[in-house]
C-alpha positions as CSV (number, residue, x, y, z in Angstrom):
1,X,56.6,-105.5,63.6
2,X,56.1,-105.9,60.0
3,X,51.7,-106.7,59.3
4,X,51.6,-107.5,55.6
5,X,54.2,-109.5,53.6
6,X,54.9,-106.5,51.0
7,X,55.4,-103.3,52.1
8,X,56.1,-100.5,49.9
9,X,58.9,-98.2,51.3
10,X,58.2,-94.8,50.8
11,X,60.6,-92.0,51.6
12,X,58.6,-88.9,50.2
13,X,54.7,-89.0,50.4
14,X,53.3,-86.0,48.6
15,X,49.5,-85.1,50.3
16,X,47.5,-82.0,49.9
17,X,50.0,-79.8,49.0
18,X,52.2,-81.1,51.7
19,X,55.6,-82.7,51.3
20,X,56.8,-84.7,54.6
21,X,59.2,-87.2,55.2
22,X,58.6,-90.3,57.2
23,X,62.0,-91.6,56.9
24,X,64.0,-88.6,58.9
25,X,64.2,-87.0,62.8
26,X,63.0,-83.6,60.9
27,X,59.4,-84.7,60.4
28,X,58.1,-83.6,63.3
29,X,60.2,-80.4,63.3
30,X,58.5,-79.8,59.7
31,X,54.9,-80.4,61.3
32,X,55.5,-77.8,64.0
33,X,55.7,-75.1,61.2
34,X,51.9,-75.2,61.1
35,X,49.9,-73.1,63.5
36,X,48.2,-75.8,64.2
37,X,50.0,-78.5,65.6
38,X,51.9,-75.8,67.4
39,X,49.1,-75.1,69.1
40,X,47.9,-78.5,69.8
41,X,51.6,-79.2,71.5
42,X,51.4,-76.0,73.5
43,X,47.5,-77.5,75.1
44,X,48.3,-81.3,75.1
45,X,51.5,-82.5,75.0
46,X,52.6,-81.5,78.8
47,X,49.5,-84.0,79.8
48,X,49.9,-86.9,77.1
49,X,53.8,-86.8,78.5
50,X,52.4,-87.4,81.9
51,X,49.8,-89.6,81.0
52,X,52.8,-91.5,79.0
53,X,54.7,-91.7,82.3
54,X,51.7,-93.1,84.3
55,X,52.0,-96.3,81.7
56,X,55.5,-96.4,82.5
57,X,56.1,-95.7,78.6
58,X,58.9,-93.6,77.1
59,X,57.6,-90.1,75.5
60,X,61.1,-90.7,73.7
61,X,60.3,-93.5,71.6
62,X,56.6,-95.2,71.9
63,X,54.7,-97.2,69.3
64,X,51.0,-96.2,68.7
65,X,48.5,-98.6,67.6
66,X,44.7,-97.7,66.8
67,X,41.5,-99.8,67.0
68,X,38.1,-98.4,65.5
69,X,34.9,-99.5,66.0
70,X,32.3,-98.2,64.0
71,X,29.2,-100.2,66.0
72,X,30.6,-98.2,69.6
73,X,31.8,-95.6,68.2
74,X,35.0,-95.5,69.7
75,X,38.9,-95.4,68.8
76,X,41.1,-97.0,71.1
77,X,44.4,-95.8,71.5
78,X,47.1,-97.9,72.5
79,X,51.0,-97.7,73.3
80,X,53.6,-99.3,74.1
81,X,58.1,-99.0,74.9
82,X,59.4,-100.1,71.3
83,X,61.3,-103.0,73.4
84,X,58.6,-104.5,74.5
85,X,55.5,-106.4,73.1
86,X,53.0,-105.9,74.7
87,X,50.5,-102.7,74.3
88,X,48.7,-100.8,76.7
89,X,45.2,-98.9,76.6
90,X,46.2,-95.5,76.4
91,X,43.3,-93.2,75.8
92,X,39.7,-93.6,73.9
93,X,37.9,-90.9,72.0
94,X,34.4,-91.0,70.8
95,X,33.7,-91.1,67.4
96,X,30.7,-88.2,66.5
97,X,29.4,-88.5,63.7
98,X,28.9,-92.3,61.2
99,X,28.6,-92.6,58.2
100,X,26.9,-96.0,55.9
101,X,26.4,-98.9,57.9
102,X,28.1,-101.8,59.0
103,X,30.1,-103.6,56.3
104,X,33.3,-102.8,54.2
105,X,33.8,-100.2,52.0
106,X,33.8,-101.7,48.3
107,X,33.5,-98.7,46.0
108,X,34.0,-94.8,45.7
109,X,30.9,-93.3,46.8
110,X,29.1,-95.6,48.8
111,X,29.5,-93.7,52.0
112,X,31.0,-96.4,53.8
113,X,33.6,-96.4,55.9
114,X,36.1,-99.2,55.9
115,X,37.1,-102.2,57.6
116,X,40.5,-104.0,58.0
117,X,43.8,-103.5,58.8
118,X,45.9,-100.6,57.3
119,X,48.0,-97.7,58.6
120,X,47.9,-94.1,59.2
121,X,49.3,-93.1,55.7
122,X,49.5,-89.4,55.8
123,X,49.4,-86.3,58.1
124,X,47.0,-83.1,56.9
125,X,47.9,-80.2,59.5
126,X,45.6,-78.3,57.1
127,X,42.9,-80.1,57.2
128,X,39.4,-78.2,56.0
129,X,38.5,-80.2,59.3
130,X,41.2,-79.1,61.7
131,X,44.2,-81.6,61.5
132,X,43.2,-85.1,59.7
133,X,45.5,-88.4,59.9
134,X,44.7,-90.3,55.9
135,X,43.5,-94.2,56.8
136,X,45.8,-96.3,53.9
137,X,42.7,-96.9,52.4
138,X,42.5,-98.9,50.1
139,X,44.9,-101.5,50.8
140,X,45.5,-105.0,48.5
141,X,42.3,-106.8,49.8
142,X,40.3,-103.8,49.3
143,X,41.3,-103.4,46.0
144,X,41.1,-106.9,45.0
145,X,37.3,-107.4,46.9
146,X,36.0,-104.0,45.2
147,X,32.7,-103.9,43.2
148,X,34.0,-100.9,40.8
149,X,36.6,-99.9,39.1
150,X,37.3,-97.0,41.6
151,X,37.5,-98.1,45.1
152,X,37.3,-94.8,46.6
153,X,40.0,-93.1,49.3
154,X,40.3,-90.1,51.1
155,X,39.6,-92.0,54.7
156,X,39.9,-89.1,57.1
157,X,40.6,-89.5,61.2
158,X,39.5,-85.9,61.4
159,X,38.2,-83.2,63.4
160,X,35.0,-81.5,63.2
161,X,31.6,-83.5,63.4
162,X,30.5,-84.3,59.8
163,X,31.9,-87.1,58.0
164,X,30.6,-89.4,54.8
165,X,33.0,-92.3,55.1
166,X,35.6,-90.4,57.6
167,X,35.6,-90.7,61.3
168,X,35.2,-87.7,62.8
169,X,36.6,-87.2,66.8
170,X,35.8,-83.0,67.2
171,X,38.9,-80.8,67.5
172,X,40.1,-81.6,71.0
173,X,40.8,-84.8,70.5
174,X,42.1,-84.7,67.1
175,X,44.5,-82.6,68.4
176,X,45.5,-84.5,71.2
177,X,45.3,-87.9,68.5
178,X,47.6,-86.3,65.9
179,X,50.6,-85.1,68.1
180,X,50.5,-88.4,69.6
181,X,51.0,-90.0,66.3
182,X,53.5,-87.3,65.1
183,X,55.5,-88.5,67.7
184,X,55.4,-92.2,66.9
185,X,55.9,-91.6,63.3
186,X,59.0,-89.0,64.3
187,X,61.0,-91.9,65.4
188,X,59.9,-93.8,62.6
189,X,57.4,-95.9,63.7
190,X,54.6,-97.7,61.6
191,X,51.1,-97.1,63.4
192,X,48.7,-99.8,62.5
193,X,45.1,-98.9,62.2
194,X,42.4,-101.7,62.8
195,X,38.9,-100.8,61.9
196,X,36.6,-103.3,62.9
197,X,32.7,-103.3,62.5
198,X,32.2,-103.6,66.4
199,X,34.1,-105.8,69.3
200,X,34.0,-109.4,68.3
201,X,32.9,-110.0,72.1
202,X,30.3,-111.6,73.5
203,X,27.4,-109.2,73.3
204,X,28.1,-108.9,69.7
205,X,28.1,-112.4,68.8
206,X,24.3,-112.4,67.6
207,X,25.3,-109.7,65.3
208,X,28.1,-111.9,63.7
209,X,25.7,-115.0,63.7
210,X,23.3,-113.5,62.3
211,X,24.4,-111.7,59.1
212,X,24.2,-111.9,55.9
213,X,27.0,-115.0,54.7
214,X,29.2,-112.7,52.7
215,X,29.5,-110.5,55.4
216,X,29.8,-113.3,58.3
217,X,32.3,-114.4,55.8
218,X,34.6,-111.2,55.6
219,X,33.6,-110.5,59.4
220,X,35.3,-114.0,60.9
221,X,39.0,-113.2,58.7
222,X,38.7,-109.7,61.3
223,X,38.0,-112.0,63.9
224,X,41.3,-113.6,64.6
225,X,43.1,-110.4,64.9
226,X,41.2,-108.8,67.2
227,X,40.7,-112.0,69.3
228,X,44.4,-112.2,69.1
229,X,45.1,-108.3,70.1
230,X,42.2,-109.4,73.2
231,X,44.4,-112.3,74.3
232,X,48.1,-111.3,74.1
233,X,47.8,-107.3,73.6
234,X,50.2,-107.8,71.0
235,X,49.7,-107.9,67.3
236,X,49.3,-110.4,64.7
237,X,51.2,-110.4,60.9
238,X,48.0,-109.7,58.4
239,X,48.4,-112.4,55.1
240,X,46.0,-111.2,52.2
241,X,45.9,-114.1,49.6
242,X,45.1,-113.8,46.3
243,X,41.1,-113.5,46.6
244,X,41.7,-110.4,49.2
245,X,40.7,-112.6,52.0
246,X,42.5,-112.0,55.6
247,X,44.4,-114.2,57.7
248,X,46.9,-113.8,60.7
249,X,50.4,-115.4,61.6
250,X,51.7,-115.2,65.0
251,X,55.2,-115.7,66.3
């Protein structure tokens, strides 16, 4: 499912050194050749296969979607068979460390980490912290809503426990994180990252109602997306008009 209207296709994407290919069966193959995620198959992927199998979803060919909320600190994973639409919870890992405060990220420095919709853009297998999967931070409303010239980037899912603007998960669990999404994006798969400020539910809603009216503002264009994602377990197509602002089609 395509999320945003324009979507640059990249064949080569150049990170840290590192040169992968998102477009070809090889990519995980070239992943493997680091220590690493060698290592992280050898402890976890026996498990995730079987844990794959208890969802009824084929190890083969899944689809990965991520939701992040910074308020529980929590990242949801969910799956799903690439002929069907509908996602199911797959694990959750708890976030360990925060960084800013609730709110979008608007410029390089702030500490903040972001909020919206964007994808898992790169894969670090030599991470300083572990393994680390890049957030495609900043994306067109980001850009367009930033207060300085230099929006910042760098949005780490990472390992270790220390993060200013990253989310940290510890090394387990990155481990377990990042072979599951080498997998997804092996068969050529997109995997949509959602970070949202906390669950748009009801024990929240005092939080919404009661924030400043920029940020209610920006908070109720997440809204529909994750209220969506709530109702059908399915995802919406992200607009972003001219001013940056948010909006969802659905089929």
């Amino acid at each position: 499912m395509i999320r945003f209207k324009k979507i640059i296709k990249t064949c080569l994407l150049v990170y840290s050194g590192f040169l992968f290919s998102f477009q070809t069966s090889s990519f995980k193959s070239q992943q493997l050749k680091n220590s690493r995620v060698k290592t992280a198959y050898e402890k976890h992927w026996t498990g995730l296969k079987t844990l794959l199998d208890s969802k009824k979803i084929d190890n083969n060919g899944f689809e990965l979607y991520l939701r992040v909320f910074k308020l529980e600190g929590l990242i949801e994973v969910w799956a799903k068979n690439k002929n069907e639409k509908k996602y199911l919870l797959l694990k959750s890992f708890p976030i360990c460390a925060k960084s800013g405060e609730l709110g979008p990220k608007r410029k390089q420095g702030d500490g903040q980490v972001p909020e919206g919709f964007y994808e898992i853009a790169a894969f670090q297998p030599q991470s300083n912290y572990h393994l680390a999967l890049k957030v495609g931070y900043p994306n067109k409303s980001d850009r367009l809503k930033a207060t300085s010239t230099d929006p910042g980037g760098d949005i780490m899912i990472h390992g270790n426990c220390v993060t200013i603007g990253c989310i940290p998960i510890q090394d387990e669990p990155i481990e377990e994180l990042y072979i599951l999404c080498v997998e997804a994006k092996n068969k050529g798969s997109n995997i949509y990252t959602d970070i949202y400020p906390f669950k748009f539910n009801e024990k929240n809603q005092e939080l919404l109602s009661n924030s400043k009216n920029e940020l209610k503002l920006f908070w109720n264009t997440l809204k529909p997306a994750y209220d969506y994602f709530e109702t059908t377990k399915s995802l919406s197509k992200i607009n972003t008009d001219s001013q940056g602002n948010y909006s969802i089609k659905t089929d």
